[in-house]
C-alpha positions in Angstrom: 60.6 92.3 36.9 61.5 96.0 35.5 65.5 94.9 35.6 66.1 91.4 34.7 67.6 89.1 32.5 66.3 85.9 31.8 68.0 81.8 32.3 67.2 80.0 28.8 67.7 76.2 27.8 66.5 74.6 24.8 66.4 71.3 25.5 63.9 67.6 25.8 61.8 68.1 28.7 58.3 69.0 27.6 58.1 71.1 31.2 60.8 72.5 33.6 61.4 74.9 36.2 64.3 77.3 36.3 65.5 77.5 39.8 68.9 77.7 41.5 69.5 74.3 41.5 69.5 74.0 37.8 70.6 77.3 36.9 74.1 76.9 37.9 75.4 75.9 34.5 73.3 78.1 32.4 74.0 81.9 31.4 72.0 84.7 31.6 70.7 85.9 28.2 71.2 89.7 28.4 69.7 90.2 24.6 66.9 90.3 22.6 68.2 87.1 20.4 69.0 83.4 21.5 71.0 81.2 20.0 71.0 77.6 20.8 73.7 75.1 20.3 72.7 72.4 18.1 75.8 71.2 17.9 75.7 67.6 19.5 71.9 67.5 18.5 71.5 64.5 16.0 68.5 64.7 13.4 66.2 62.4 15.2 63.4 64.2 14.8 62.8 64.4 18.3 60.9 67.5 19.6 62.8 70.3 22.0 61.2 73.0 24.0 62.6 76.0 24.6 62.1 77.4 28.6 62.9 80.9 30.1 62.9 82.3 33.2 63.4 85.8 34.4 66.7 86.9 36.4 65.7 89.5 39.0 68.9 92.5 38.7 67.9 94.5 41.3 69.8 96.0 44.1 66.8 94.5 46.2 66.3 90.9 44.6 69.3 90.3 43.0 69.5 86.9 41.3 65.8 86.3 42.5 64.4 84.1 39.8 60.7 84.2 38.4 58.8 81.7 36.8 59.5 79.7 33.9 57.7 79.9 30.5 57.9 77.4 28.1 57.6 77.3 24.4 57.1 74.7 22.0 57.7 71.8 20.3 60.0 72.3 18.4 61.1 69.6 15.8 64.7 69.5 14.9 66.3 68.4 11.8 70.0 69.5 11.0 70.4 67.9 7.9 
């Protein structure tokens, strides 16, 4: 997509598809950088994976959203 954003969630599920029904309480990452909150994320150990999803921006598309990559495990201690 030549103008687009991108959905992001870091998060359990080894796989997931960004749509519009579980979009709606995401933002649109509009940077090069994410940052994840980690806050309520307990050092269980457990892994996360990180998923991403193109936002379409065109006059044309708009809010058309493309397939979801995802990325990972990631293993999270906070301690």
């Amino acid at each position: 997509m030549t103008d687009a954003t991108c959905y992001g969630l870091f998060d359990t599920y080894e796989t997931l598809i960004l749509g519009e029904k579980n979009t709606s309480d995401l933002f649109v990452l509009s940077e090069t950088t994410y940052e994840a909150d980690l806050s309520e994320i307990s050092p269980d150990g457990e892994s996360r994976w990180f998923h991403v999803a193109p936002v379409d921006n065109s006059v044309d598309n708009a809010g058309d959203i493309g397939p979801t990559t995802t990325d990972g495990p990631y293993l999270i201690d906070t301690i």
